[in-house]
VEXNUTI-27259 format. One line per field, with one value per atom (N, C-alpha, C): residue number from 1; chain; atom name; x, y, z negated. Coordinates in pm, 1 decimal, always signed. Each point is the difference from the previous one (the first is absolute). Layout:
# residues N
nr <- (NUM/...) $
kette <- (A/...) $
atom <- (CA/...) $
east <- (X/...) $
north <- (Y/...) $
up <- (Z/...) $
# end
This chain:
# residues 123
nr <- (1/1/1/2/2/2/3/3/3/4/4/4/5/5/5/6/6/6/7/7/7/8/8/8/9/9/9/10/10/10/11/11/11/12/12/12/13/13/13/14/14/14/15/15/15/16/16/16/17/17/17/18/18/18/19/19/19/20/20/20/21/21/21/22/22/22/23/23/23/24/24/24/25/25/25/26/26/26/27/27/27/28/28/28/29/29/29/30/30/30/31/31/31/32/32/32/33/33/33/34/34/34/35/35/35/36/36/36/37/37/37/38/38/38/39/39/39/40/40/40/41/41/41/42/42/42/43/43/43/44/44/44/45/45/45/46/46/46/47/47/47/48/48/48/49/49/49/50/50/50/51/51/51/52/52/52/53/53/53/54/54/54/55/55/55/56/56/56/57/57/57/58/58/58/59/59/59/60/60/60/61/61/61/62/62/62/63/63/63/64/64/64/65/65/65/66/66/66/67/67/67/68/68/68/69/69/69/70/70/70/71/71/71/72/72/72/73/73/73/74/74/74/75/75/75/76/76/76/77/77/77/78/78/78/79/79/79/80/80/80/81/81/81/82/82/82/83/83/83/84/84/84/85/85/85/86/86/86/87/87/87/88/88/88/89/89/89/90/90/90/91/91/91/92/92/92/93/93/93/94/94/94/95/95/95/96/96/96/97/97/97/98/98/98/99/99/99/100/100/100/101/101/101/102/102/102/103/103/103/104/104/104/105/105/105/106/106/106/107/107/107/108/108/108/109/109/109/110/110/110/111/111/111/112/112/112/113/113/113/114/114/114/115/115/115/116/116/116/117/117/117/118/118/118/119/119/119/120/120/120/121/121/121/122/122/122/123/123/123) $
kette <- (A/A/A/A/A/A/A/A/A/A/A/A/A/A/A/A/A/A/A/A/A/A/A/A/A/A/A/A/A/A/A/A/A/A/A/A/A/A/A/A/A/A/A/A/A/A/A/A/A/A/A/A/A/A/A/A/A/A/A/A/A/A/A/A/A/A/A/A/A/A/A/A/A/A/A/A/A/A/A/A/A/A/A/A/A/A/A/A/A/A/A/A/A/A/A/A/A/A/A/A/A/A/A/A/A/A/A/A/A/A/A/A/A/A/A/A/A/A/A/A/A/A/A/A/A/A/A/A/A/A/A/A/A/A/A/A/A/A/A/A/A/A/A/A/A/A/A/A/A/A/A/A/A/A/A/A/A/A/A/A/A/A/A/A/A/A/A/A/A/A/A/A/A/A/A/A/A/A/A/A/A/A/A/A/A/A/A/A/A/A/A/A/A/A/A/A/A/A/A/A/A/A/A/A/A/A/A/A/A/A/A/A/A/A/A/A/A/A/A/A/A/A/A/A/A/A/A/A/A/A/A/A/A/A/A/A/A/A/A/A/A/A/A/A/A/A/A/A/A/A/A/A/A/A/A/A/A/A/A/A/A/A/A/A/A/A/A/A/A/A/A/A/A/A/A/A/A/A/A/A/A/A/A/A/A/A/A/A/A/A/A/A/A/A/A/A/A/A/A/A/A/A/A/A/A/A/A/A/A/A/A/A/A/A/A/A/A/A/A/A/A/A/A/A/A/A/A/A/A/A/A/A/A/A/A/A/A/A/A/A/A/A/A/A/A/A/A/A/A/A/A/A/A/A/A/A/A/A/A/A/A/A/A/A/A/A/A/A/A) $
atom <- (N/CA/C/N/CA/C/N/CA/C/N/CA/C/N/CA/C/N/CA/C/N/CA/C/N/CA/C/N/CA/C/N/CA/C/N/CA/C/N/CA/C/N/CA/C/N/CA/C/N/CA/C/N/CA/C/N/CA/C/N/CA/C/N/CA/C/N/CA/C/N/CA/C/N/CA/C/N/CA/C/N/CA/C/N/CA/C/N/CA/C/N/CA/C/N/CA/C/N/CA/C/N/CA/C/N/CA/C/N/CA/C/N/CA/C/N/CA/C/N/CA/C/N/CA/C/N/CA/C/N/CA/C/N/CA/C/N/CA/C/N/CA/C/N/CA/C/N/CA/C/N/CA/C/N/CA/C/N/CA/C/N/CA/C/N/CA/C/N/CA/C/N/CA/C/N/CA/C/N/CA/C/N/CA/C/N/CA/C/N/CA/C/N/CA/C/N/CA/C/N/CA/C/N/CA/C/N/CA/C/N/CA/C/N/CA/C/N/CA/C/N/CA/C/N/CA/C/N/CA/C/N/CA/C/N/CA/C/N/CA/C/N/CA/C/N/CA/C/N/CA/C/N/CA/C/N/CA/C/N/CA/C/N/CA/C/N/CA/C/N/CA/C/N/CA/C/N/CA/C/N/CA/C/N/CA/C/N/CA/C/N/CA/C/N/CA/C/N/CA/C/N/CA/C/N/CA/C/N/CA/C/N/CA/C/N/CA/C/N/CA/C/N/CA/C/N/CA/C/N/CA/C/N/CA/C/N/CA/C/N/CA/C/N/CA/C/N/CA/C/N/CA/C/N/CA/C/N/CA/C/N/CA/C/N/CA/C/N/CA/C/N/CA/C/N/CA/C/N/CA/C/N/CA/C/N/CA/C/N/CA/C/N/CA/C/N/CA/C/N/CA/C/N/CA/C/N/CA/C/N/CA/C/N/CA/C/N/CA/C/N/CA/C/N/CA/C/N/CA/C) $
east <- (+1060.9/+13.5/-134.4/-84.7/-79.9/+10.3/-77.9/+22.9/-79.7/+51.4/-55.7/-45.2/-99.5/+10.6/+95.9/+32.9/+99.3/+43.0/+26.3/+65.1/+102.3/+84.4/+151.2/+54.6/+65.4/+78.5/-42.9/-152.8/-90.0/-33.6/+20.2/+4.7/+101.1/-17.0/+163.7/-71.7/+77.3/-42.3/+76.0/+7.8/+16.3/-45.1/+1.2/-1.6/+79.4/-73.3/+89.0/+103.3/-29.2/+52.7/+104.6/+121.4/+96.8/+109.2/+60.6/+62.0/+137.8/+140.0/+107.5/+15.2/+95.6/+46.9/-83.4/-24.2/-21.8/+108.0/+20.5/+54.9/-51.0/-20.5/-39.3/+84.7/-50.0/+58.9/-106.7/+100.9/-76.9/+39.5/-70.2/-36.3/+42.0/+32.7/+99.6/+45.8/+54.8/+81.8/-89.5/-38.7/-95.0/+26.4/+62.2/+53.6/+29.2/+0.8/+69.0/-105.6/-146.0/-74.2/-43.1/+22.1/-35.4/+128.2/+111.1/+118.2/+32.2/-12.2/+37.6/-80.9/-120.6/-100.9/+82.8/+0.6/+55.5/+111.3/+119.1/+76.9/+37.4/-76.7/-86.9/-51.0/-91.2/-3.7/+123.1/+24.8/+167.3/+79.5/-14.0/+60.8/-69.7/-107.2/-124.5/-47.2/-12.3/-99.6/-134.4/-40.8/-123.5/-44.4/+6.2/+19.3/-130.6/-5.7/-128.7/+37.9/-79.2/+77.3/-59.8/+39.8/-136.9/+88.0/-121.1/+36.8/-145.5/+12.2/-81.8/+26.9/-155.3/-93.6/+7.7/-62.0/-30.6/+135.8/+112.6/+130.6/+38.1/-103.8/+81.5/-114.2/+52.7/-108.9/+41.7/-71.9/+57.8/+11.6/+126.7/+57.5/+39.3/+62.2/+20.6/-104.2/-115.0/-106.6/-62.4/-21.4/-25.5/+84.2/+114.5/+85.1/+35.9/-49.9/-17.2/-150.3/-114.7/-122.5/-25.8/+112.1/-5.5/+104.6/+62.4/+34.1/-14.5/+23.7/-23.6/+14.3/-87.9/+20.3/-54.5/+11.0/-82.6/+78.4/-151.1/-41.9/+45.7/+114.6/-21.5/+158.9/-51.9/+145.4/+144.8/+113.9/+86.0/+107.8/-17.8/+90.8/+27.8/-68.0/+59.5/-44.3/+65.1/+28.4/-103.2/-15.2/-99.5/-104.0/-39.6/-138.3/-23.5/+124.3/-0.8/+19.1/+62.4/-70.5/-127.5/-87.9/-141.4/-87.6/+41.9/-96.6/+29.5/+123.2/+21.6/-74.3/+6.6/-52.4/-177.6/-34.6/-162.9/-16.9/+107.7/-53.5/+13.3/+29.9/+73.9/+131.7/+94.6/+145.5/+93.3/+20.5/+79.9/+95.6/+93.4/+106.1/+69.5/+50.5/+65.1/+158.2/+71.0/+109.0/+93.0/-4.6/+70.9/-43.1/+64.0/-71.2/+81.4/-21.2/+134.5/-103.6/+70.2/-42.4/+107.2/-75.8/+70.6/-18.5/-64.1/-0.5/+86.0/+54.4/+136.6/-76.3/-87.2/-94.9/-57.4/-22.8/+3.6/+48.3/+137.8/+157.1/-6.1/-79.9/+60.5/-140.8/-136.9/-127.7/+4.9/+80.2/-14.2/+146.9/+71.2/+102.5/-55.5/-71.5/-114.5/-85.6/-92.7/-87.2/+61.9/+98.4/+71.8/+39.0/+39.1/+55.9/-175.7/-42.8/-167.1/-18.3/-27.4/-55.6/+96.4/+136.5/+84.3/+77.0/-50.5/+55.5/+90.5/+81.1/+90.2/-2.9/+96.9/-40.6/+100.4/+23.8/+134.3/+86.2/+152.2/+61.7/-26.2/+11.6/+4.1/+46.1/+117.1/+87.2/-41.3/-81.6/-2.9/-80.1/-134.0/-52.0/+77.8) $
north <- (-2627.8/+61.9/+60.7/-70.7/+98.0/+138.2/+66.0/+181.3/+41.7/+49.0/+32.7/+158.6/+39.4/+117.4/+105.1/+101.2/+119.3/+21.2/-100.2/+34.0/-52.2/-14.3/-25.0/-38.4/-109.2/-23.3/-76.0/+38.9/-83.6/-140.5/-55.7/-133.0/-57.0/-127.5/-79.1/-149.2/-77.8/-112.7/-84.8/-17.4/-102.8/+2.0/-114.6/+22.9/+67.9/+117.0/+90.6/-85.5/-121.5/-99.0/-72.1/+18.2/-83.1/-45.7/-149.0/-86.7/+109.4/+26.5/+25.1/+145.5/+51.9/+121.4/+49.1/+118.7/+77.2/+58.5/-44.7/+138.0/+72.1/+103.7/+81.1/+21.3/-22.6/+58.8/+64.0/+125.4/+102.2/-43.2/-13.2/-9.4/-137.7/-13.8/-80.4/+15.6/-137.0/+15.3/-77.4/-0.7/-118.2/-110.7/-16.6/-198.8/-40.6/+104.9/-76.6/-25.7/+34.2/-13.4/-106.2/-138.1/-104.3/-42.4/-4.7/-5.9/+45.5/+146.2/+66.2/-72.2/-13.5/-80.3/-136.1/-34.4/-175.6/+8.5/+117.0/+37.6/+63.5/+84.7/+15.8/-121.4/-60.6/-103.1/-103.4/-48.4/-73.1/+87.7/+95.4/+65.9/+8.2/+3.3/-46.3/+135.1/+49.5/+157.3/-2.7/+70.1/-33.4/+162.0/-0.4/+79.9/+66.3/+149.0/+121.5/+65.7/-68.5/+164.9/+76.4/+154.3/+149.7/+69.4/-5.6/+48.2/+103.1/+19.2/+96.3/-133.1/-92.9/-86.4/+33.2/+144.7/+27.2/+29.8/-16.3/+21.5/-141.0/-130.5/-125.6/-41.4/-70.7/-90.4/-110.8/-130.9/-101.6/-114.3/-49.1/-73.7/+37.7/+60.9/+103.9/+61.6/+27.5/+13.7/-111.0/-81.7/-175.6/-30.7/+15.5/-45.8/+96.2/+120.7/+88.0/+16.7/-61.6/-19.4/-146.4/-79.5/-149.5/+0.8/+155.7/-18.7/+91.0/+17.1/+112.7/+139.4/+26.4/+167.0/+101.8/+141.5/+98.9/+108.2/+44.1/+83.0/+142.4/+74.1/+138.9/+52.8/+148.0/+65.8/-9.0/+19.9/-47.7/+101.5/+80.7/+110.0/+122.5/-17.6/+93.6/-135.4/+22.2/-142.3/+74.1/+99.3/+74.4/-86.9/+1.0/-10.4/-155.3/-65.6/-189.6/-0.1/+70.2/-38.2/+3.8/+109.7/+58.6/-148.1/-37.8/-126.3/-123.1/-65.7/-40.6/+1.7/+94.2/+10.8/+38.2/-5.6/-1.7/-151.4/-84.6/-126.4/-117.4/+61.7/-73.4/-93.5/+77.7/-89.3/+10.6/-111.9/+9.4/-79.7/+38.4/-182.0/+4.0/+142.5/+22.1/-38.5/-79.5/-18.2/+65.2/+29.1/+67.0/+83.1/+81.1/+25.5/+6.3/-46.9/+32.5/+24.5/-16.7/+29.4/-59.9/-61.8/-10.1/+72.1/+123.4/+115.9/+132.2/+38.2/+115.6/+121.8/+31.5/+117.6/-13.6/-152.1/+49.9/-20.9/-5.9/-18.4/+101.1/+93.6/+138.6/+10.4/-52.2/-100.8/-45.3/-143.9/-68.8/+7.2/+96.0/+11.1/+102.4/+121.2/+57.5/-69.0/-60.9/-85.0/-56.2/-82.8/-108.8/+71.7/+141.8/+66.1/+63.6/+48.8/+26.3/-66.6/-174.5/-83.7/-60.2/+41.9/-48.1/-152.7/-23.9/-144.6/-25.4/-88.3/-50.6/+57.1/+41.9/+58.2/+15.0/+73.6/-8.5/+82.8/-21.3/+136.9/+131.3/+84.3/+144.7/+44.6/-39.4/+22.3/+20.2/-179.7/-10.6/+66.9/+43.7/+100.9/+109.3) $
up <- (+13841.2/-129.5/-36.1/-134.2/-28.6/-29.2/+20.9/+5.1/-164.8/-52.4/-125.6/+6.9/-136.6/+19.5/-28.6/+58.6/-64.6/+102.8/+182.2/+92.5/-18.6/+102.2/+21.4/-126.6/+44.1/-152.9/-98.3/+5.1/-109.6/-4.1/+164.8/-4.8/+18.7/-41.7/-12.2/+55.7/+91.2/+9.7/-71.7/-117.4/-72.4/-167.9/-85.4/-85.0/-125.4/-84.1/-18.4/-139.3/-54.8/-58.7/+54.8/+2.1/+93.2/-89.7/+61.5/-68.9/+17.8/-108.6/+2.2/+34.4/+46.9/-37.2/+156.1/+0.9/+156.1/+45.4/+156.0/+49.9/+85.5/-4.8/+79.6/+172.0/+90.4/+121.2/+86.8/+29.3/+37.8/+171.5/+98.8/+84.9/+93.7/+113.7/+54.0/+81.5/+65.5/+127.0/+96.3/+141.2/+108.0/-33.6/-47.4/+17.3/-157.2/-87.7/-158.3/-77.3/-15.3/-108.6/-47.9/+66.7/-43.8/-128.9/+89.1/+12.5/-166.7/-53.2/-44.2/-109.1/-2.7/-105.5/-73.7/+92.6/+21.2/-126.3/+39.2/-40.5/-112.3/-35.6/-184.5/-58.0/+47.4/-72.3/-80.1/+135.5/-15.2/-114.0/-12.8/-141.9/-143.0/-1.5/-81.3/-36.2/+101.2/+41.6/+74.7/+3.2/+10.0/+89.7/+138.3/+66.7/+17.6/+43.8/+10.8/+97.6/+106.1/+120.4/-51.8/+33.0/-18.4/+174.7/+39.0/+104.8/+94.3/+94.6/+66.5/+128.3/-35.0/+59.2/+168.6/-7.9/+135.7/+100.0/-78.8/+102.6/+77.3/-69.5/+48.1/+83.6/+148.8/+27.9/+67.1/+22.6/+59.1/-111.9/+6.8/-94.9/-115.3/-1.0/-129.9/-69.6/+85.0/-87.7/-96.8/+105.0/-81.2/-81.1/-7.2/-97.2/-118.9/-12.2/-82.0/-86.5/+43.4/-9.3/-102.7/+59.6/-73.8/-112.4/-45.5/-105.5/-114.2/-102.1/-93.1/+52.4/-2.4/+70.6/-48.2/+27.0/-37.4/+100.2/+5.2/+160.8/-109.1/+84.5/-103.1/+81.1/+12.9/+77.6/-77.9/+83.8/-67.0/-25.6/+69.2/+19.5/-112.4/-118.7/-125.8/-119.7/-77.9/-69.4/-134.8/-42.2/-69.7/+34.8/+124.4/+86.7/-20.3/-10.7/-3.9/-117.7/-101.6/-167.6/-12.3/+69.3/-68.4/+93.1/+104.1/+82.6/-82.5/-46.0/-77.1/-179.1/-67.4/-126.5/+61.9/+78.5/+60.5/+27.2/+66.5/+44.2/-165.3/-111.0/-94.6/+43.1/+16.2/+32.9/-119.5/-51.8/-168.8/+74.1/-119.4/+8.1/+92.7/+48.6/+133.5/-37.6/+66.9/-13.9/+62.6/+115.0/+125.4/+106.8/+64.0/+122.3/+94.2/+137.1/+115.4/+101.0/+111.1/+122.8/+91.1/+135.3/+121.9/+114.5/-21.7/+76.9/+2.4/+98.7/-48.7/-30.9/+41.0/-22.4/-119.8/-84.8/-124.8/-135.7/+63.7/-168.6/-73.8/+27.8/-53.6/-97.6/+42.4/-94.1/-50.6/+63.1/-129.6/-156.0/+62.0/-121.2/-69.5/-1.2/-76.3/-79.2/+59.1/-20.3/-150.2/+55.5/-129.8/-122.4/+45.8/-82.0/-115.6/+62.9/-45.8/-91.1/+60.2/-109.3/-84.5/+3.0/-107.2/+39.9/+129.2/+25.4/+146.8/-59.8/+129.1/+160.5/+36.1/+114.8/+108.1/+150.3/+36.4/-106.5/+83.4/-46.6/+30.0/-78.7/+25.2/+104.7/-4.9/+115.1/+136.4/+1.7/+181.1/+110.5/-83.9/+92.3/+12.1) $
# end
């Protein structure tokens, strides 16, 4: 991922131009991120991890690296709007997560930017 200036957050490895709707997912699981991509697509989404880079390594790093990403903490959803509206992220369609530590993120989050998100409920 190129590193831009402003720090954290500021770089995004991909182009900030993307075909179809985004969804946002806030972090992952060891084994789903390819998976989970694959799987947005197949819906005609167009997937963004935002996650905290330095928590993954191995495979999951590679497979988080080889896809749309942005390096930026995840844990107050305030904090992933402001890395977000710094990296230019429009056109957000959704946001979820396959991490349990952060349902209670990304249903904030969704709620923040006005778009699709879990239920209220489940966190």
């Amino acid at each position: 991922m190129a590193a831009a200036p402003g720090g954290r957050g500021a770089g995004v490895s991909w182009p900030i131009h993307v075909t179809g709707h985004l969804l946002l997912l806030l972090e992952t699981s060891d084994i789903a991120a390819r998976y989970t991509a694959t799987a947005a697509r197949r819906l005609g989404l167009s997937p963004l991890f935002v996650c905290d880079l330095s928590r993954y390594q191995g495979d999951t790093r590679r497979q988080l690296l080889s896809e749309p990403s942005l390096d930026a903490e995840t844990e107050d959803p305030e904090v992933v709007a402001d890395a977000l509206a710094r990296a230019g992220v429009r056109d957000v369609f959704g946001v979820t997560t396959l991490a349990d530590v952060r349902l209670e993120t990304a249903t904030r989050l969704a709620a923040r930017l006005g778009v699709r998100g879990l239920d209220p409920v489940v966190p």
